[in-house]
VEXDREN-2710 file (C-alpha; in Angstrom, 1 decimal):
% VEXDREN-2710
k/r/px/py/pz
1/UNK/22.5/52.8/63.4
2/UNK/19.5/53.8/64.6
3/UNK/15.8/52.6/64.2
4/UNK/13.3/55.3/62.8
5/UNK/9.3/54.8/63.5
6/UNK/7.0/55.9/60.8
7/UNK/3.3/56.4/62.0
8/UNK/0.5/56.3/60.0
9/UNK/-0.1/59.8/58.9
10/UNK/-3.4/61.9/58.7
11/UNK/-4.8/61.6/55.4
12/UNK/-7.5/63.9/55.3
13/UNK/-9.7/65.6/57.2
14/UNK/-12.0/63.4/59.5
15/UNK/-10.1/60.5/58.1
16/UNK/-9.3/58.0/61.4
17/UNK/-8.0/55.1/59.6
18/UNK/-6.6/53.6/56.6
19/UNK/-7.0/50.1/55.2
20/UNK/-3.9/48.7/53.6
21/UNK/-4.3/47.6/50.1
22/UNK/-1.2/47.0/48.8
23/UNK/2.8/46.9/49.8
24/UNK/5.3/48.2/48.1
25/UNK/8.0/47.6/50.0
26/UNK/8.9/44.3/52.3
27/UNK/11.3/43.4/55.7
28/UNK/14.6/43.7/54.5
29/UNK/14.2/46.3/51.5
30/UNK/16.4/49.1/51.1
31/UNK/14.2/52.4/50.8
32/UNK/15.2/56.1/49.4
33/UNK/13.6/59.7/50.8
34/UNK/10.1/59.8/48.6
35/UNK/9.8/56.1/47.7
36/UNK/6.6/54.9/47.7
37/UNK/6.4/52.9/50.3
38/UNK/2.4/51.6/50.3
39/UNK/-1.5/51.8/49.3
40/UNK/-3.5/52.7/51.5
41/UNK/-7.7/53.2/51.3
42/UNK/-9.8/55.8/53.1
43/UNK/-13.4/56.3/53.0
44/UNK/-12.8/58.9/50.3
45/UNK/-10.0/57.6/48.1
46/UNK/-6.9/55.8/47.5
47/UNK/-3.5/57.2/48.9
48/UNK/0.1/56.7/48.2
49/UNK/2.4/56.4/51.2
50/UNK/5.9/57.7/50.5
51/UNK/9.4/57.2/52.6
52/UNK/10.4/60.1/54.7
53/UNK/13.8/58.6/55.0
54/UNK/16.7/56.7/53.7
55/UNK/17.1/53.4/55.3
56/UNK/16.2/49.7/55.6
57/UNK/12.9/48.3/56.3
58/UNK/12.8/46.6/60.1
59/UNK/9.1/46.1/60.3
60/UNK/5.6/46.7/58.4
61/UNK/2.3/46.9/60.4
62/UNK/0.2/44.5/59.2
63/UNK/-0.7/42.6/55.9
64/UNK/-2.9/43.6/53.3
65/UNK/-6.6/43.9/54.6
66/UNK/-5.6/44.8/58.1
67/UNK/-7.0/48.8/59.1
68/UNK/-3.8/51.1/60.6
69/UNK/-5.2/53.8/62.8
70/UNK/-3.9/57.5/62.3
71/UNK/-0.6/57.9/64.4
72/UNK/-0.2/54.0/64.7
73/UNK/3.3/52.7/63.9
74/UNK/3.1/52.1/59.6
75/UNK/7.1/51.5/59.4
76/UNK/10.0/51.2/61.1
77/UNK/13.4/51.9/59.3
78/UNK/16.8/51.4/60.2
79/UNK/18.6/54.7/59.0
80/UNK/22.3/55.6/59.4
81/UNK/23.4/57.5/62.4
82/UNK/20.8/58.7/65.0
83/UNK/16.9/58.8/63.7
84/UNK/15.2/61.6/62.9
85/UNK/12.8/62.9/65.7
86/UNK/12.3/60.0/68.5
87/UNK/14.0/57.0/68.5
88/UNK/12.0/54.2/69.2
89/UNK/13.8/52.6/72.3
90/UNK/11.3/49.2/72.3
91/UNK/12.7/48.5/68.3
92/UNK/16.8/48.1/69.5
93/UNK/16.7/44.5/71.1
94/UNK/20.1/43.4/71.8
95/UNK/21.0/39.8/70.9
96/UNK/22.2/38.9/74.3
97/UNK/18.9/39.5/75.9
98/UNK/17.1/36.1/73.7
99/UNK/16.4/33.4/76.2
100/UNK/19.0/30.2/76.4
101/UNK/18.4/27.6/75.2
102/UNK/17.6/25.0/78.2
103/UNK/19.2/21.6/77.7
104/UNK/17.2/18.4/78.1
105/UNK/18.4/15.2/79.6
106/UNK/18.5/12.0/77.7
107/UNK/15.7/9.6/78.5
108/UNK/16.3/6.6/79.9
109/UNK/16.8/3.5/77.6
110/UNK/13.5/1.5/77.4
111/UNK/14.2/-2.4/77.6
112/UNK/13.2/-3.9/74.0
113/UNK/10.3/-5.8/73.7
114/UNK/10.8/-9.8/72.8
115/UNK/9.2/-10.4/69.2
116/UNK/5.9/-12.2/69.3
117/UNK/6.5/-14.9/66.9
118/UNK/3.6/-14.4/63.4
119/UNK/0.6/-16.8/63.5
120/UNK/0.6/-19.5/60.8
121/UNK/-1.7/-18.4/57.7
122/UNK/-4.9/-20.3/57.6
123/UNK/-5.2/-21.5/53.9
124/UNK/-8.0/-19.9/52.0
125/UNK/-11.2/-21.7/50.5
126/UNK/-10.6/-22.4/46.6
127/UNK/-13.4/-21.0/45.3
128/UNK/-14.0/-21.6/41.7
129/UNK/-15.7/-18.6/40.0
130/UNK/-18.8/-18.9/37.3
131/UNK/-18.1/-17.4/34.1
132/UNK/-19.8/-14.3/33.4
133/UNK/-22.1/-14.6/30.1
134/UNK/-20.2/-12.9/26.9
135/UNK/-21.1/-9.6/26.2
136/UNK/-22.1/-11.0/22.6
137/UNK/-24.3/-13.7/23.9
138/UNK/-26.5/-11.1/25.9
139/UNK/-26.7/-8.7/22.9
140/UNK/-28.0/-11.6/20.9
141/UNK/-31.1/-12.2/23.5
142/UNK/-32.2/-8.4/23.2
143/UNK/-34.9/-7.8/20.3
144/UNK/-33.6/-5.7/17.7
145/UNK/-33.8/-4.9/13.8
146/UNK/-30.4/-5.3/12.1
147/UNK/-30.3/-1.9/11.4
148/UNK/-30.2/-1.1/15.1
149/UNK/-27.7/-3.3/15.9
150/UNK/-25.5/-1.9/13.9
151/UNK/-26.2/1.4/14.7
152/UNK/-25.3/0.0/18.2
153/UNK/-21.8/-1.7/17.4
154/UNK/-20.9/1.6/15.4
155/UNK/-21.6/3.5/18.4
156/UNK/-19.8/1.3/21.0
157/UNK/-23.0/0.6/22.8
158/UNK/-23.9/-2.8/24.7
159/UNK/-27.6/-3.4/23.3
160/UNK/-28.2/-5.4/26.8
161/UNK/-27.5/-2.0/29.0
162/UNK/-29.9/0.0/26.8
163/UNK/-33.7/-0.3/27.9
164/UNK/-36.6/-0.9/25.2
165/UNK/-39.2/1.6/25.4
166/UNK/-42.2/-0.9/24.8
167/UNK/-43.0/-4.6/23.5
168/UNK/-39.1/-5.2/24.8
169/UNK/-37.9/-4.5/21.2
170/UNK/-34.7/-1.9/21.2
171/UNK/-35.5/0.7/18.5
172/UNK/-33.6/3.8/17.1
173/UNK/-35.3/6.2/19.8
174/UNK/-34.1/3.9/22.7
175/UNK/-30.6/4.4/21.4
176/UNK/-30.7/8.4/21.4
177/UNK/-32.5/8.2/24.9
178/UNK/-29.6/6.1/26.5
179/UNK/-27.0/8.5/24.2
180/UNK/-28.7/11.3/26.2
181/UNK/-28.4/10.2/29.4
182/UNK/-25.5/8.6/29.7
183/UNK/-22.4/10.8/29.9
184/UNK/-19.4/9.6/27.1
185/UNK/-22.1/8.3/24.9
186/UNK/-20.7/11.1/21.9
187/UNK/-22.2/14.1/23.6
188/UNK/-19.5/16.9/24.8
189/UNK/-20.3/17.7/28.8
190/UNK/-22.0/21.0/29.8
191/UNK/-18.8/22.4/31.1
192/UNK/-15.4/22.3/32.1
193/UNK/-14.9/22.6/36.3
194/UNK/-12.3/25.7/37.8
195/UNK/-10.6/25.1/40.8
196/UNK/-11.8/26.7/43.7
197/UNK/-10.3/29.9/44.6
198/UNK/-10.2/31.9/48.1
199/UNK/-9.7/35.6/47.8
200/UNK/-9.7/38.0/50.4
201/UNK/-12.0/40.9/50.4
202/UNK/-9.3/43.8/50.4
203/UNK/-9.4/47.3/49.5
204/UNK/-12.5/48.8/47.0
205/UNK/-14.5/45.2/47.3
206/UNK/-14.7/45.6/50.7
207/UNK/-15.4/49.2/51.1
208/UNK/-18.5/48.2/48.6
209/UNK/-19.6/45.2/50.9
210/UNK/-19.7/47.3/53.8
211/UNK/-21.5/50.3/52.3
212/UNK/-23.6/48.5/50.4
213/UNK/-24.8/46.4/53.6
214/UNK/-25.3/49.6/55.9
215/UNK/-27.2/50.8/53.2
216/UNK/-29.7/47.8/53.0
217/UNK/-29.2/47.1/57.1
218/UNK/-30.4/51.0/57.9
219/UNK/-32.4/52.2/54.8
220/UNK/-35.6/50.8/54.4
221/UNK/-36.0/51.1/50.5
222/UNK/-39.4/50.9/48.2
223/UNK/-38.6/51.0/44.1
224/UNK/-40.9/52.5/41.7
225/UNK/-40.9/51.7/37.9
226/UNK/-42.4/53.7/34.9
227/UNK/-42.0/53.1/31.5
228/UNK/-41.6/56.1/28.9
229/UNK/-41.8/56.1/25.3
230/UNK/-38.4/57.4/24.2
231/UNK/-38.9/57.6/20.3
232/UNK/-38.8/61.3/19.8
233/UNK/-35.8/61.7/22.4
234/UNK/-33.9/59.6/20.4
235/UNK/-34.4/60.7/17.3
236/UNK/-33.5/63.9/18.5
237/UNK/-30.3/62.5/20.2
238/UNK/-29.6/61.1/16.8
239/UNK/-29.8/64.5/15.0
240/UNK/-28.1/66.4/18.2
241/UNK/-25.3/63.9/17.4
242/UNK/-24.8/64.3/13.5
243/UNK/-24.6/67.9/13.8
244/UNK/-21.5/67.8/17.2
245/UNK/-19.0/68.5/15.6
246/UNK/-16.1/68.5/18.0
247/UNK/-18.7/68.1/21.0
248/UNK/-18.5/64.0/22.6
249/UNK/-21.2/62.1/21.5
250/UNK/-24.6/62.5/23.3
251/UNK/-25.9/59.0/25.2
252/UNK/-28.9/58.7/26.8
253/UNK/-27.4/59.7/30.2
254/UNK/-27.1/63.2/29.9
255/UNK/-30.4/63.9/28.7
256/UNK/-32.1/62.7/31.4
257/UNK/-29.8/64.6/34.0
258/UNK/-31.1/67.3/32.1
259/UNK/-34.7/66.2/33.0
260/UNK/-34.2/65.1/36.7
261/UNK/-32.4/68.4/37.1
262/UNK/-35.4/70.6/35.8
263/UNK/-37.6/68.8/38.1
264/UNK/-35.7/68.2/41.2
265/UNK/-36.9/71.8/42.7
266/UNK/-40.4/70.7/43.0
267/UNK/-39.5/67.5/44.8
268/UNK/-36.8/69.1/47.1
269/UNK/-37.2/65.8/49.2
270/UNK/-35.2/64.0/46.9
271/UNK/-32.6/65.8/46.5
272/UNK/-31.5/65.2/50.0
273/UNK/-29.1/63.4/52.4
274/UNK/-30.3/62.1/55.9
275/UNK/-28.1/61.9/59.0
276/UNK/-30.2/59.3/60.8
277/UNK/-28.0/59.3/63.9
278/UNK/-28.5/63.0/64.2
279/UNK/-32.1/62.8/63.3
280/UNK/-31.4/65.4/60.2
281/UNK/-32.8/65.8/57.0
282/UNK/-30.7/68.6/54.5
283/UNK/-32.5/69.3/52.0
284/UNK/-29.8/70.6/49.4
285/UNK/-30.6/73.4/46.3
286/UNK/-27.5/72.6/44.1
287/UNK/-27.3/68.8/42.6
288/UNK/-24.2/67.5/42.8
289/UNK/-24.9/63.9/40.8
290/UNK/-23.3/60.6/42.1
291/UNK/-22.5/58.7/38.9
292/UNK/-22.1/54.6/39.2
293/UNK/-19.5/53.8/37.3
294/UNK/-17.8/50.1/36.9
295/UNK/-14.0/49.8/37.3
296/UNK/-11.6/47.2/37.3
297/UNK/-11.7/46.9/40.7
298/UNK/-15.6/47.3/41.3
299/UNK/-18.5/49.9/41.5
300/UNK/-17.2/53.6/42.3
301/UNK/-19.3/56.9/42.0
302/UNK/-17.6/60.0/41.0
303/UNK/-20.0/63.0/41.2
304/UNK/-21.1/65.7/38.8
305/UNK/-21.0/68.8/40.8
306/UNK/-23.2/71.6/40.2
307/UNK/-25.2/69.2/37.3
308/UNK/-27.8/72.2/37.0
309/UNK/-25.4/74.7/35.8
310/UNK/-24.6/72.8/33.2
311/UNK/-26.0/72.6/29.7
312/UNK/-25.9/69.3/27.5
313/UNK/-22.6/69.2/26.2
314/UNK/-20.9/70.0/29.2
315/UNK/-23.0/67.0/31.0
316/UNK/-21.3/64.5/28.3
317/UNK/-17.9/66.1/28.7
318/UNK/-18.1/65.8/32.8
319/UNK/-19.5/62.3/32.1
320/UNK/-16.7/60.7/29.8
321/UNK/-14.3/62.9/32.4
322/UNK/-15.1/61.4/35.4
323/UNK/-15.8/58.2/34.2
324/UNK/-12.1/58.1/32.7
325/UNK/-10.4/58.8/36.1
326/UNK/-12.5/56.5/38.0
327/UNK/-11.1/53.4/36.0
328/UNK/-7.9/54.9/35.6
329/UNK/-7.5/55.3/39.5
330/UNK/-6.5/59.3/38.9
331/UNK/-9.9/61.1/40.5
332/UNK/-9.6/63.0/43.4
333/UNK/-11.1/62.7/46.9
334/UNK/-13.5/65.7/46.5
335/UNK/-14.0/63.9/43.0
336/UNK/-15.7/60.9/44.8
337/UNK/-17.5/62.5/47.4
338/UNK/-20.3/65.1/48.4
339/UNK/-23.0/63.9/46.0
340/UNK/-26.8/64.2/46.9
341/UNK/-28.7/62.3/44.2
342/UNK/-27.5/59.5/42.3
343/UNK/-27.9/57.8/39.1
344/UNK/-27.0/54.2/38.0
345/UNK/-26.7/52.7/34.2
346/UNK/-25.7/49.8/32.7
347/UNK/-26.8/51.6/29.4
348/UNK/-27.5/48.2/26.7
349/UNK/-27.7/45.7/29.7
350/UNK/-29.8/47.8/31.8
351/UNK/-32.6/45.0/31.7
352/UNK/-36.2/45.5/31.9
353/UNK/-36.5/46.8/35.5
354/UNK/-33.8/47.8/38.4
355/UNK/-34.1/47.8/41.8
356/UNK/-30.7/49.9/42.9
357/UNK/-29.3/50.3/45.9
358/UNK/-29.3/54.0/48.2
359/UNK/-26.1/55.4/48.3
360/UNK/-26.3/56.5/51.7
361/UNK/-26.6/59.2/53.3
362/UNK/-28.7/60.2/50.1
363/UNK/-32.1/59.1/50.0
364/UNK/-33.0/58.2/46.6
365/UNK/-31.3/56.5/43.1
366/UNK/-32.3/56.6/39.7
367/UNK/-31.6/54.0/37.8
368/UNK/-32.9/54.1/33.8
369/UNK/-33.4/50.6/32.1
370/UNK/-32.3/48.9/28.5
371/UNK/-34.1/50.8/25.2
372/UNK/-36.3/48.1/23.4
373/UNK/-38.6/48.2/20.9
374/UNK/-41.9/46.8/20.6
375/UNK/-45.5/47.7/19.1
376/UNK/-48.1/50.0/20.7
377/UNK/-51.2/51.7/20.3
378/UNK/-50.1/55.5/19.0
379/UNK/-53.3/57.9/18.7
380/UNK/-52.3/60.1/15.2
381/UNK/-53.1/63.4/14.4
382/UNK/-56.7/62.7/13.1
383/UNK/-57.8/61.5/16.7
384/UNK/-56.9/57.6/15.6
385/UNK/-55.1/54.4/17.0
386/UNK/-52.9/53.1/15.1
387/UNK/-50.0/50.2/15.8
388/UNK/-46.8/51.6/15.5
389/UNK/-42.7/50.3/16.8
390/UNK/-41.8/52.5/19.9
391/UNK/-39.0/52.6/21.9
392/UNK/-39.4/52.5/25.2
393/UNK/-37.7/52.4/28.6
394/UNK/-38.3/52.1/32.1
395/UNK/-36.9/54.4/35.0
396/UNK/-36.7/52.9/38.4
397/UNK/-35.9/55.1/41.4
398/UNK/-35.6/53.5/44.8
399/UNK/-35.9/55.7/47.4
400/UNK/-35.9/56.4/51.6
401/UNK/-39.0/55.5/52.8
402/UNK/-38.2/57.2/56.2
403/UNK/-37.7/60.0/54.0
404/UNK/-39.5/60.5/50.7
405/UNK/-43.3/59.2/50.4
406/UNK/-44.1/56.3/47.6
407/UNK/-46.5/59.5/45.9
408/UNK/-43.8/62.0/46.0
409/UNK/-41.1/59.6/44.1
410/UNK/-44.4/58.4/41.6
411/UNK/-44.7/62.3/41.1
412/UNK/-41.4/63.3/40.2
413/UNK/-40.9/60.4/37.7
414/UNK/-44.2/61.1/36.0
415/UNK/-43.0/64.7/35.9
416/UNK/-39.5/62.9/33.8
417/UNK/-41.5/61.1/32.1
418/UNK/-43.3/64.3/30.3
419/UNK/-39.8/66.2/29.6
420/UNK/-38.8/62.8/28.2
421/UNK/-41.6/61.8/26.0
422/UNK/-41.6/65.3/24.8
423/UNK/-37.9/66.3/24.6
424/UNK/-37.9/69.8/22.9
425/UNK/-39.2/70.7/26.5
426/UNK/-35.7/69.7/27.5
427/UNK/-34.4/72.5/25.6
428/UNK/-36.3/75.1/26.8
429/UNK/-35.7/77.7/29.9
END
């Protein structure tokens, strides 16, 4: 028998470490060639670990949460015969080499102490107690109609505990003020208690928390908000839909990828990812979109590459794509990485304004609001105002302030805000 080392292997390119997420296997497991052995999480995705031997698990290298560095010791497996490549000599410990056991000598018996003999018990003072007044007799001092007294006996309620709200007469109203403020008086409480629970921040979660802190810690962020009128865009998502056919149904999403990608080129600032140790600012032609997407296990962004190229339909299609293998755990590390611009929706609870967070290195997020509807002045055709129901949204970007200017992000979202407002303009070459 022989004692086989597994090291953490290199993952990807760049890739240093690996946080363990979850194990497969445990200390005394038998394992085949090819199982799966454990998770593991880079900066880029979620990796399966497989067995490159036959054998029984000796040791793991650390617990769920701990970070392995590339080419540290993952697993060691006891495998028949001699070990393939080196055998770790530090893993065979012979038995004989444990430290004895060093015998103690018995302590010396103690004498026992003589008994001290119990003091006599001082008799107690009889006291004789008063009688408390019955709870009748005091309900009979406090002024009240009969009517409210037998509201009060119905109810349970000791008239005597139950203040009078003036002229020291109990009324009906003093009754509903002492049911409301006294728990158990008929009323159900506000809530039921859970038991506190400790969970440890493993895996996704905590590759969130730490992103999501360097990007507040280093980026120092300003949000802008405007609102658009959205009527005519979606009534013309609405006949775009009836007429798909085959084609997924059109949201709100890709439409205004379709409008941030139009004007991106005249705001190449935005479009951009900053290296702020290198003091470098790439300003990038293609857009390859970062889209926020909620999973099971928290926020993930998949990215829509080359989201220029690509008309209407294929938006949607890339869209419900990429959103599907997010939560299903299947996207792929080039899947989840690379992206220069990104946009975040929480389509019906959007709320009335946003202020998202940079997904660094990028420096600037777009984040489009909930769709409500409410009156405003419309000028008609004959030159008019007139009150009529809108819809309208608001579109906040947050953006680098080291970066992009508070004018330049003002200027690009005015510039979405035309294609938007006037959506046969989103159409057109």
């Amino acid at each position: 028998m022989a004692k086989f080392t597994f090291n953490m292997p290199d993952v990807g390119e760049g890739v240093a470490e690996a946080e363990i997420v979850e194990w497969h296997v445990k200390v005394g497991d038998t394992v085949s060639e090819d199982q799966h052995l454990v998770d593991v999480m880079t900066d880029k995705a979620t990796i399966d670990i497989e067995s490159p031997v036959d054998g029984v698990v000796t040791e793991v290298a650390g617990e769920v949460g701990d970070v392995i560095a590339v080419g540290a010791m993952l697993v060691v497996v006891e495998v028949e015969g001699e070990a393939p490549g080196e055998v770790e000599e530090a893993h065979e410990v012979e038995a004989e080499a444990a430290p004895k056991e060093v015998q103690q000598a018995e302590p010396a018996p103690q004498p026992e102490p003589e008994p001290t003999p119990e003091p006599e018990p001082t008799p107690e003072p009889e006291l004789t107690p008063k009688p408390a007044p019955a709870a009748a007799e005091a309900t009979e001092k406090v002024l009240a109609t009969p009517a409210v007294r037998k509201r009060a006996r119905d109810l349970g309620i000791d008239l005597s505990e139950v203040k009078p709200a003036e002229d020291g007469r109990i009324r009906h109203g003093d009754l509903d003020q002492f049911l409301a403020y006294n728990a158990g008086g008929g009323f159900a409480p506000a809530g039921v208690a859970r038991a506190d629970e400790t969970i440890k921040v493993i895996g996704l979660r905590k590759r969130i928390a730490q992103n999501m802190s360097a990007a507040k810690r280093n980026i120092p962020h300003f949000t802008y908000v405007e609102e658009c009128d959205v009527t005519e865009l979606e009534r013309m998502r609405a006949q775009l839909n009836s007429a798909r056919g085959s084609k997924p149904k059109l949201t709100m999403l890709p439409l205004l990828i379709v409008a941030i990608c139009k004007k991106l080129p005249e705001y190449p600032m935005i479009n951009a990812r900053y290296d702020d140790e290198a003091g470098v600012v790439t300003r990038h032609g293609s857009v390859h979109l970062g889209m926020a997407t909620q999973t099971g296990n928290g926020l993930m962004v998949p990215v829509i590459k080359d989201a220029q190229a690509k008309n209407l339909w294929q938006l949607a299609n890339e869209i419900g794509r990429l959103a599907n293998s997010a939560r299903d755990g299947s996207a792929k590390s080039d899947e989840l990485s690379g992206s220069t611009l990104s946009v975040t929706s929480l389509g019906p609870l959007g709320g009335v304004t946003t202020t998202p967070v940079i997904n660094r290195p990028e420096v600037a997020i777009i984040g489009p609001n909930r769709i409500v509807e409410r009156p405003m002045f419309v000028t008609g055709p004959d030159g008019q105002e007139r009150i009529e129901k809108r819809k309208l949204m608001n579109i906040s970007i947050s953006c680098d302030h080291r970066v992009v200017d508070g004018y330049d992000a003002a200027s690009f979202i005015q510039e979405v805000k035309k294609l938007v407002e006037t959506p046969v303009l989103l159409l057109s070459e």
